[in-house]
Every structure is written in structure tokens, then in C-alpha cells.
C-alpha positions in Angstrom: 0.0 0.0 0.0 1.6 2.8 -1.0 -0.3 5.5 0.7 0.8 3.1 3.9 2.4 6.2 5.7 -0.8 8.7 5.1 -3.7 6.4 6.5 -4.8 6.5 9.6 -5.7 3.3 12.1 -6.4 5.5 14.8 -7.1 3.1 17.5 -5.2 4.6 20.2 -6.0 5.2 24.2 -5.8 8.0 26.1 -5.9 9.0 29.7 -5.6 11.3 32.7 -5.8 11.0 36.6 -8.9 13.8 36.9 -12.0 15.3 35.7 -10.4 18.5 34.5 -10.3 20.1 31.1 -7.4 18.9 29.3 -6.3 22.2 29.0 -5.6 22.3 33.1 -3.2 18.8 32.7 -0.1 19.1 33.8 3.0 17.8 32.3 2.7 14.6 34.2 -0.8 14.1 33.6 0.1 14.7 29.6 2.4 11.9 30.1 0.4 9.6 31.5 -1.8 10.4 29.0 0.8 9.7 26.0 1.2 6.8 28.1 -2.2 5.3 28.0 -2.0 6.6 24.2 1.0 4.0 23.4 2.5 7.6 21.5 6.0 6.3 22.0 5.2 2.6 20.3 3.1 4.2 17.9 5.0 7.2 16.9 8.3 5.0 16.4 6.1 2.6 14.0 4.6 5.4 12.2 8.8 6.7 11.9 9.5 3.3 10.2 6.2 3.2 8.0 7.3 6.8 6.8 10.8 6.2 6.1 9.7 3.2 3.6 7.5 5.7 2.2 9.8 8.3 1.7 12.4 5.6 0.1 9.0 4.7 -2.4 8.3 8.3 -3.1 11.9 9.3 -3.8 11.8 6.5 -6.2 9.1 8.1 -8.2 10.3 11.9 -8.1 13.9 12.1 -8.6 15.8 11.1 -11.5 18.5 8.9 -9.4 19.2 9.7 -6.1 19.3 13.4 -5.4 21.9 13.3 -2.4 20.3 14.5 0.6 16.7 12.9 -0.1 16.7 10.2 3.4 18.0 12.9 5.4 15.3 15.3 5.1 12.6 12.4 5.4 14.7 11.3 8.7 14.1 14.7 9.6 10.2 15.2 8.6 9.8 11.7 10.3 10.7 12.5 13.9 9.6 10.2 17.0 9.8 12.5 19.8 8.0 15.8 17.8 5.3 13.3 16.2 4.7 12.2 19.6 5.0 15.6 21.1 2.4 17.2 18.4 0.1 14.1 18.9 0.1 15.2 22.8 -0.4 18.5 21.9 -3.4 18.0 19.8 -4.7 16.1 22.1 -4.5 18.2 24.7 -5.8 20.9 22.6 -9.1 18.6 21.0 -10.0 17.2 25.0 -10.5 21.1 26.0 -13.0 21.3 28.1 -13.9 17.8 28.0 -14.2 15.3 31.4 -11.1 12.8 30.7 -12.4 10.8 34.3 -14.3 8.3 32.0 -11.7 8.0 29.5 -9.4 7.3 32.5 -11.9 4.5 34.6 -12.1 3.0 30.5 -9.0 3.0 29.2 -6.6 3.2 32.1 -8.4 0.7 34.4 -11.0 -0.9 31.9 -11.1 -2.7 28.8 -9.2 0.1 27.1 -5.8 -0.5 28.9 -5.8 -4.4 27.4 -7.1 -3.0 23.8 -4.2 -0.3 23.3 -1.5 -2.7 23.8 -3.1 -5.1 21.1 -3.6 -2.1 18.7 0.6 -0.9 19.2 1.7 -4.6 18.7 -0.7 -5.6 15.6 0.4 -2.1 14.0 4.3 -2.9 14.5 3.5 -6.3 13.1 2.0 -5.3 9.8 5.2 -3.4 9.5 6.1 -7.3 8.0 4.5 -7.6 4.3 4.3 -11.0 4.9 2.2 -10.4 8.3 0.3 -8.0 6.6 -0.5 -10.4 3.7 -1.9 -12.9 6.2 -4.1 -10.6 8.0 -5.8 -8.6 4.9 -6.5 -13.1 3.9 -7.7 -13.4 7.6 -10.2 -10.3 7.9 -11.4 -11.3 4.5 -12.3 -15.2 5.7 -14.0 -13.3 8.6 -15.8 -11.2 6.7 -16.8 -13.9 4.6 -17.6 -16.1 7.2 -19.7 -13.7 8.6 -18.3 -14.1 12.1 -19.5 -13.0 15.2 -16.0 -11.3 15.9 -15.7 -9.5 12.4 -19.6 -8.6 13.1 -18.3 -6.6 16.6 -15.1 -4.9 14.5 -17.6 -3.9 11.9 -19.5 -2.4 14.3 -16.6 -0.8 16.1 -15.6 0.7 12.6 -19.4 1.9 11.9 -19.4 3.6 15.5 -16.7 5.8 14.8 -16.6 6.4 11.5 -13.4 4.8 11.3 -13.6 4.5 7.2 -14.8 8.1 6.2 -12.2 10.0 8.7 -9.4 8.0 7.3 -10.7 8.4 3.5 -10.8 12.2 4.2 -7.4 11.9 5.9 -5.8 10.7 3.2 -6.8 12.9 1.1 -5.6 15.7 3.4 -2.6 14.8 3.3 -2.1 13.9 -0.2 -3.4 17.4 -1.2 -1.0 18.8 1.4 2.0 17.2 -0.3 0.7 17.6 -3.6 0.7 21.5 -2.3 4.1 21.6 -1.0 5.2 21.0 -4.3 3.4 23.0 -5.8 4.6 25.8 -3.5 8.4 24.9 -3.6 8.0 25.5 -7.6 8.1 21.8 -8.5 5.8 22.8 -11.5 7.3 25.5 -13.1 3.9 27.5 -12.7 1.9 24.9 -15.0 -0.1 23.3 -12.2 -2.5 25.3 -10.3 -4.1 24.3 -7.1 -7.8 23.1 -8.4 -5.9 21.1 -10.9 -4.5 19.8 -7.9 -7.3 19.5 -6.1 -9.0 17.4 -8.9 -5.9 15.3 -8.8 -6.4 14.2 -5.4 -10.2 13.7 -5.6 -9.6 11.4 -8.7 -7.7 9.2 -5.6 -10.4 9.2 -3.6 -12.0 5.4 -4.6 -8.5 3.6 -4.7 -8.0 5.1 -0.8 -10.8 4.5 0.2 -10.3 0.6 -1.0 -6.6 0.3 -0.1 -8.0 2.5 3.5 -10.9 -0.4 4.3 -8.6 -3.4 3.3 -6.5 -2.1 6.0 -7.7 -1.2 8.5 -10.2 -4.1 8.6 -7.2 -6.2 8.5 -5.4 -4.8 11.4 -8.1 -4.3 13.7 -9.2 -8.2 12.9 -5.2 -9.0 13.7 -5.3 -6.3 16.8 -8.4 -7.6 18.5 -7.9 -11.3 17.8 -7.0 -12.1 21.3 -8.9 -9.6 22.6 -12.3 -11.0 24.7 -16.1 -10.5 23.4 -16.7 -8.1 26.3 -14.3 -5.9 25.7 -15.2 -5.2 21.7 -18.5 -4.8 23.6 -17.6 -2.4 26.1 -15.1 -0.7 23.4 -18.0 -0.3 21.1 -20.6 1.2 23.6 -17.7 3.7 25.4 -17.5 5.0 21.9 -20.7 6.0 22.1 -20.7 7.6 24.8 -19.9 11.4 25.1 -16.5 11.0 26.2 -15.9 8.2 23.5 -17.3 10.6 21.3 -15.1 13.6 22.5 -11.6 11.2 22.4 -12.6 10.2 18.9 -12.7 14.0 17.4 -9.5 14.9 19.2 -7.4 11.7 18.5 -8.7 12.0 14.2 -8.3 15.9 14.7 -4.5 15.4 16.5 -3.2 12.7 13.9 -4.4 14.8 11.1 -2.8 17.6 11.8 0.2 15.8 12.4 0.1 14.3 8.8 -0.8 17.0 7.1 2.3 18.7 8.6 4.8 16.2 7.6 2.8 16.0 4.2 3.6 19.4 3.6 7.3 19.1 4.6 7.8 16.1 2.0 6.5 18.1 -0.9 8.4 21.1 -0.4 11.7 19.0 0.7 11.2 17.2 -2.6 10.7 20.3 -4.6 14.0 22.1 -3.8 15.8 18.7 -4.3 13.9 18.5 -7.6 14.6 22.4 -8.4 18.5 21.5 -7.5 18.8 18.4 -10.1 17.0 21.0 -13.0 20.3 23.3 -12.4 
């Protein structure tokens, strides 16, 4: 898949130790709350998803290697600021916002078990071979009509799992598509609606790669997982505070993409400009 890098399986936790606006966490609330998140596991695996990508994309723009190219997608794909901007969203979508129920769910419920599966299935896909087997898995579920797939389903329906990564995606594709366009990579004979009509004419292959995916790590995720908690998962998520974590958590990763989108296109613009000279 090789939008891999810009889709979003946002099935993270989060957490705090009080019913205060997010806004009035301390620092060592935010932790616990990056924590409960899995930010660290989940920031490095996004690092190594985006440093494939950027060895794909570099592929497809430059005409050989344009010296400097992995250097300035080591840089775009930071750890620590992913994490830290992930926090930072966070902290910025959960204003005003009780965070006790998303602690008693996710720090002593269901949700503590569930983030852990989510971290480890997503750093397993990282092997094409793993992946392989689980897209042929969620398939045979889905096929099967099994009561499992039936609750992931369901989980995906709740929160509108498929439509907030489609539109996502296409964020962050128009944001790259934008950085080059703003670093000069067309010589002025692109303008942004005909960029913008490039990215919608993407929209049906993402949203096919986008369900394949994500149905096939969230049937590898919650394999182990027990019925009750895809059932209590499912009704926390609808719930105000389920509601409330979802918008942040969608609104904090997209940001975050659409950032390092950006950066890409107008990293690979000045290295395009420098191999025209």
C-alpha cells in the first residue's frame, strides 16, 4: 500500500488522573496520558512506516538519487516531535472535556488491554508477509460472517473509522501535492484546483486500499482480545467521552500528517529544483 504512511488506524487510548479540562493537565498528567496513548510505540512505528515511504516516493520523483533525499525524510519523520504534536493535539481537541471516563475506560478498563493489542498488531503489519496474512484473515472473517468481524464492523461503523481515514488521506495527499506546488516543483503549470481534482480522482483507490487495511489490522489487533471488551469498546464509543476522544485523537493525527505532508512536498521540490540546475 503505498499510501501506507498517510492512513490513519487511529485506535489509540488515552488517559488522565482527573475530571479537569485537558487544557488544566499538567505535564505529568500529559504523560500519562501519552502513556495510555502507546504515542511512544506508535510514533516509532509510524517513523518506520514513513521512512519506507519516503524511500518509495523518492523513487518516483527524482531522477537517481538526489543526495540528501533520506536525510530530510529522517528529519520530517521525527519520533519525539510526532509524539510531542500528537500530545499536543490532544490536549488541545479534549479542551474542556471530562477525561475521568476515558481514564476509569482506558486506564483501568477494557481500554488499557485493547491499546496494547492495537501498538503490537500495528508494528507487526510493519512485515508484508504479516500483513498479507491478515488482509486473507479479515477477508475469511468477513466472509464467514463471524460473530467477531460482526463486533469490529460495528466498532468501525461507531466511529466512523472509514470516512475519517478516506478524508485523511486525502488531506494529506493534497497537502503534499501542495508543498510542491509551493516549492516550484511545477514551473507554474499546475494550479491548485488542478491539484485539487488530482487528489479527488484518488479518492476510490483510498478508500479501497483505506478499508482493506484497516479491517485487516483491527481483525489482527483484537484477535486475542475478549467479546466483552469489543462490547464495552464499542458502547464507550458511544458515549460522550468516546465521542469527545474520537474527534481529538482524528483531529491530533491529522494535523500531524498533514504537517509532515507538507514538509515532503516542499523537501522534494528544492531537491527536484537543485537536479534541473
Amino acid at each position: 500500500m503505498p499510501d501506507r504512511a498517510r492512513l490513519l488506524a487511529v485506535l489509540a487510548t488515552v488517559t488522565s488522573i482527573a475530571a479537569l479540562p485537558a487544557a488544566a493537565l499538567p505535564a505529568q498528567q500529559l504523560d500519562r496520558l501519552a502513556e495510555a496513548l502507546a504515542l511512544d510505540e506508535i510514533t516509532e512505528v509510524m517513523r518506520e512506516e514513513g521512512m519506507a515511504y519516503g524511500t518509495e516516493l523518492g523513487a518516483g520523483l527524482f531522477d537517481g538519487d538526489p543526495g540528501g533525499w533520506g536525510a530530510q525524510v529522517a528529519r520530517i519523520y521525527d519520533a519525539d516531535a510526532m509524539r510531542d504534536a500528537l500530545v499536543q493535539g490532544l490536549a488541545e481537541g479534549l479542551v474542556g472535556q471530562p477525561i475521568g471516563p476515558v481514564l476509569e475506560f482506558f486506564e483501568e478498563g477494557p481500554g488499557a488491554r485493547l491499546s496494547r493489542l492495537e501498538a503490537s498488531a500495528r508494528r507487526a503489519m510493519l512485515d508484508p508477509s504479516i500483513e498479507a496474512d491478515a488482509e486473507r484473515m479479515a477477508a475469511r472473517a468477513m466472509h464467514d460472517e463471524t460473530a467477531r468481524f460482526a463486533l469490529i464492523d460495528g466498532f468501525v461503523e461507531t466511529n466512523d473509522l472509514i470516512e475519517a481515514n478516506v478524508a485523511g488521506a486525502l488531506n494529506s495527499s493534497f497537502a503534499f501535492s501542495r508543498g510542491l506546488l509551493d516549492g516550484g516543483a511545477f514551473g507554474g503549470a499546475v494550479d491548485e484546483a488542478a491539484l485539487l481534482g488530482d487528489v479527488w480522482a484518488q479518492e476510490s483507490q483510498i478508500r479501497r486500499d483505506t478499508t482493506e487495511w484497516l479491517y485487516a489490522f483491527l481483525n489482527l489487533a483484537y484477535s486475542p482480545a475478549p467479546v466483552e471488551d469489543l462490547q464495552a469498546y464499542i458502547a464507550f464509543s458511544q458515549e460522550p467521552a468516546g465521542r469527545a476522544l474520537n474527534r481529538a485523537l482524528f483531529a491530533a493525527y491529522d494535523e500531524m500528517l498533514i504537517r509532515i505532508s507538507r514538509e515532503l512536498g516542499l523537501s522534494a521540490a528544492r531537491l527536484m529544483a537543485g537536479q534541473r540546475i
